[in-house]
N, C-alpha and C positions, 0 to 999 in steps of 0.2 A: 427456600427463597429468602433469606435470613440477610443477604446485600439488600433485592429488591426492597422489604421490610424498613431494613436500616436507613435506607435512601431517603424516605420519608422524612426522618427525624436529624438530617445530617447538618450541621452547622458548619458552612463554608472557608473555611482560614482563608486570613487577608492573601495570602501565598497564591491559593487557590483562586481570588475573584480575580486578581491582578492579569494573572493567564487567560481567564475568561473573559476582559476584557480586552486582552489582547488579539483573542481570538476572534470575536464578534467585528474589533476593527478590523483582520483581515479579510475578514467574511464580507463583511460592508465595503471595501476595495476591492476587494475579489469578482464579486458579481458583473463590474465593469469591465475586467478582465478577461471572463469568461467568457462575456458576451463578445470580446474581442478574437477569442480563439477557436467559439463556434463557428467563424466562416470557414477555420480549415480542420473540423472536427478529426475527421478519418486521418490525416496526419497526424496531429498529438496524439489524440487516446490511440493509435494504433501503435504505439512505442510503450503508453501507458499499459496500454493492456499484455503485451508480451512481459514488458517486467513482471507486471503483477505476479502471473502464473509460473515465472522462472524463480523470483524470488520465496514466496509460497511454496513451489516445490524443494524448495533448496533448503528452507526453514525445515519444513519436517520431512524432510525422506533422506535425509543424510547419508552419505554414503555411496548415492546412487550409483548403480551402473549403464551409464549412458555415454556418450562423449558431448560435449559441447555442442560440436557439428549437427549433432541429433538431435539436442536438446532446441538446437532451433528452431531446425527443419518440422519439429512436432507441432513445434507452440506456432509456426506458422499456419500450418495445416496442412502441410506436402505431404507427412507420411503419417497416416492412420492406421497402420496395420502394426501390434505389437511384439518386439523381440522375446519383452521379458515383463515381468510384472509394475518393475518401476516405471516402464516404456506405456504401461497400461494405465499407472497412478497419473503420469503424465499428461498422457489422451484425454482422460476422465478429467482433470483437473480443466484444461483447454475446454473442454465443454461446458462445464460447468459456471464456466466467465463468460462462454458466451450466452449462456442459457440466463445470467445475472445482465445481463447489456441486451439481450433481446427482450426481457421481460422485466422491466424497472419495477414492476407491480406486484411486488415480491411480499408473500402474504406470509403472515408468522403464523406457523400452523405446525401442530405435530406433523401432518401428511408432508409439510413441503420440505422439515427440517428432516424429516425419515427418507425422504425422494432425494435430496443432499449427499447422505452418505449413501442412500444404493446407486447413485450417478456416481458414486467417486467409488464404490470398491464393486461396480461391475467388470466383468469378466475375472475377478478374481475369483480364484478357485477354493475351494475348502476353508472357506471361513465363514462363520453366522454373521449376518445382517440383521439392520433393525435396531430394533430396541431389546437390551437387555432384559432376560425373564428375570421376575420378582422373586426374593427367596422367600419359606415360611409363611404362602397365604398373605404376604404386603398389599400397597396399593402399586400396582403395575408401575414401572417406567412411565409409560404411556401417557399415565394418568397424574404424574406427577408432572411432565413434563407439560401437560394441558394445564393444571391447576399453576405452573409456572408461567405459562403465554398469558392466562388471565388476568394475571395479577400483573403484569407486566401492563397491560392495554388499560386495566381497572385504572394504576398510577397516569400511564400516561394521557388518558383521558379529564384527570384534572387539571395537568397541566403546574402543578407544584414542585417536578422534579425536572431541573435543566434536561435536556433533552442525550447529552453525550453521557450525562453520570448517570443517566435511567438504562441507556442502551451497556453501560460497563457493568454494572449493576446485574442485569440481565445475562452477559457473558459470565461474569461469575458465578454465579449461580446454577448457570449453564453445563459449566465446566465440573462445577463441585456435583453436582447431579450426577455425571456422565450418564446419561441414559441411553448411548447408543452402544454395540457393541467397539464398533470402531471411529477413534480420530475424533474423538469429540473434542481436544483442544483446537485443532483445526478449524472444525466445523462451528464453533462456538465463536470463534474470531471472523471466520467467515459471514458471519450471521452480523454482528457487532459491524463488521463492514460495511454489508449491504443494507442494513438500516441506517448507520448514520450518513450512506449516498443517497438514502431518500429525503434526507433532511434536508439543513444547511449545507455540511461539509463537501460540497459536488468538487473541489478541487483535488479530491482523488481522481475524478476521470481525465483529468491530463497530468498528474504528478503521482505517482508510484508510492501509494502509501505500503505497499507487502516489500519494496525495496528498503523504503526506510523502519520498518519494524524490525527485517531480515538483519539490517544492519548494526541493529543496536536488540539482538536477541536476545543476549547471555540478562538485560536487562530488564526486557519484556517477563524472561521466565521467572525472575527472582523478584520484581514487583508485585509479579501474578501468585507467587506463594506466598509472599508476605500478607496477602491479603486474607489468607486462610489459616493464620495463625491463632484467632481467637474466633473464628467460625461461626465455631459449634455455640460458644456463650452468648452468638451475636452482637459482641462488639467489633464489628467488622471497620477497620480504616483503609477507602480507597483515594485519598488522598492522595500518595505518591501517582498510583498507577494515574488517577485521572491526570495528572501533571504532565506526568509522560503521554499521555494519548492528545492531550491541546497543544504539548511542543511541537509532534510529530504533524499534527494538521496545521500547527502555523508556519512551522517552514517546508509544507505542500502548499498554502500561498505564497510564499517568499517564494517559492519557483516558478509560479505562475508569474506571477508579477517580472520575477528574469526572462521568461519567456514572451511576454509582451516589451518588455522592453527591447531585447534583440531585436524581435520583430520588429519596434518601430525604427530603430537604428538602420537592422536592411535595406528599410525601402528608400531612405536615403541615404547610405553608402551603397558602394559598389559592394555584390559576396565576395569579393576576394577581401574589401576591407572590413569585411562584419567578420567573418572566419579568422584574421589577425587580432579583431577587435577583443575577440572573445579569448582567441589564446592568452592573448596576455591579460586578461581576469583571471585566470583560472590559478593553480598553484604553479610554483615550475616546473615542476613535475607532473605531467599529464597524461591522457590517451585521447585517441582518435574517439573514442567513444563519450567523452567528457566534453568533445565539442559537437555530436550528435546529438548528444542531450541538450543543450542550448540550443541549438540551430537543427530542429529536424526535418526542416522545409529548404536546408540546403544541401545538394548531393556530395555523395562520397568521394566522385569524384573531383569537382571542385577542393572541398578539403585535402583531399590528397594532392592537389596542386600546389594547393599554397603550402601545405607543410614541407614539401621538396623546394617548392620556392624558400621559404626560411630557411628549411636546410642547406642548399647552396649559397645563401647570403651568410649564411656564420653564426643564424639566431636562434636556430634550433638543433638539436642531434638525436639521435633513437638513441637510447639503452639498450634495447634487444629488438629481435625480430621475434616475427611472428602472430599468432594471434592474441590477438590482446598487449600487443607492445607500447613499452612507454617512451615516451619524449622528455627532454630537458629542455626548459628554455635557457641561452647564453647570452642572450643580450637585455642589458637593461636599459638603454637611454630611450626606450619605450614609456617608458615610467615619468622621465623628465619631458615629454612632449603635454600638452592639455590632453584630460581624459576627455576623448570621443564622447562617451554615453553624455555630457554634462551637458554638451552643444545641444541633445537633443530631448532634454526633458521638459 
């Protein structure tokens, strides 16, 4: 518990409060926002939550053997019956987000973090569950992992440890433990997750915080080792890593806030003008799916109207077909007209 420990005694570089205040400002705009997109809750988080579980699975099960098509159809919950084991990682993961959205009330406990992984590697076959046995007469996994929640609750009950660098603190730690037999970097990020959605940060439930991790992994992984470079002496610096985890939750309000803003835009244009409105924010290079994520309360099929409408006008063209195909935008005097969004803020 050598993070937790260090956490105590950590002296914050100006680098670091700068970001924490930057975040606290989002936090404090955000709240207004939320409350703006709780009337159509089951719309946004229902796009959040399938990223979540596509992305997360995508991070660590590399290689999968699945198709796309499938990977859908799972995470929506059409098909529960398993091909193959990755098919099973899959299912179990999808339960396991909903089993975190059905029960916010998520207790840090050895039993619930040991319930975690045998929900995620049920029906897999021939592999040991659990906790890791001690070698040479030790103190159990178990008991390590308890003497680590302790200490975790001990801190944050006085309340001297920011709340995001207690819960990193806590994954690390986590992680460097490994007491389970499987997926503990998983499950330790998982944990880190659903603690900081109890907290402040609830603008993971409409903005895809396992999207933006996934995306910026190669960065996640090599933050997260750097941190267990001088471990063992307990001069532990999470510094970077926390850096990285306050960018990733403030541009999950910067989303939020794109998402209130289209919205307000909608409901006084016409969707055929918020669906142009939005193309042209976007890069010029785009997909159909890049304006689903901004606009998830308008249908596919409208957008596929207007994009054949721009296509016929000469302003847009595909690059390829298929699934997942991209578009070019051709026209710029879009650009020279007043920006839309300005009229309406």
């Amino acid at each position: 518990m050598k993070a937790l420990e260090s956490s105590l005694h950590f002296n914050y570089p100006n680098e670091l409060v700068l970001s924490y205040i930057d975040l606290y400002k989002s936090i404090g705009n955000g709240h207004k926002n939320i409350e703006t997109l709780n009337k159509e809750y089951s719309i946004y988080h229902d796009i959040t939550f399938k990223d979540d579980i596509k992305y997360l699975f995508e991070m660590f099960f590399k290689g999968y053997k699945i198709t796309e098509a499938r990977v859908k159809s799972i995470i929506k919950g059409n098909d529960t019956v398993a091909k193959n084991n990755d098919e099973k990682y899959l299912i179990n993961l999808t339960e396991i987000f909903n089993k975190i959205y059905s029960d916010l009330n998520f207790n840090l406990s050895v039993n619930e973090i040991k319930d975690l992984e045998g929900l995620l590697e049920r029906g897999i076959k021939d592999k040991p569950t659990g906790f890791k046995k001690a070698q040479n007469n030790q103190v159990s996994y178990r008991d390590k992992l308890d003497s680590l929640i302790k200490k975790y609750d001990e801190i944050k009950k006085t309340n001297s440890v920011e709340i995001l660098y207690l819960n990193t603190s806590f994954m690390v730690d986590f992680i460097k433990l490994s007491p389970l037999y499987n997926h503990n970097e998983l499950i330790g990020l998982l944990i880190f997750y659903i603690l900081n959605l109890r907290g402040d940060c609830q603008c993971a439930v409409y903005s895809s915080f396992f999207k933006k991790i996934e995306s910026k992994g190669d960065e996640f992984t090599e933050l997260l080792n750097k941190s267990y470079y001088l471990y063992d002496e307990g001069l532990i610096n999470l510094t970077q890593l926390i850096k990285f985890f306050l960018n990733i939750y403030i541009s999950l309000y910067d989303e939020i806030e794109d998402l209130v803003r289209f919205k307000g835009v909608g409901s006084q244009l016409s969707k055929t003008a918020t669906v142009e409105t939005v193309i042209y924010g976007l890069p010029y290079t785009f997909s159909k799916s890049d304006i689903m994520e901004k606009l998830p309360n308008i249908s596919k099929t409208t957008i596929d109207r207007v994009l054949a409408s721009l296509q016929k006008e000469g302003k847009i063209m595909p690059l390829n077909k298929g699934r997942g195909s991209q578009w070019v935008r051709l026209d710029n005097s879009y650009e020279e007209r007043e920006d839309f969004l300005k009229q309406f803020k």
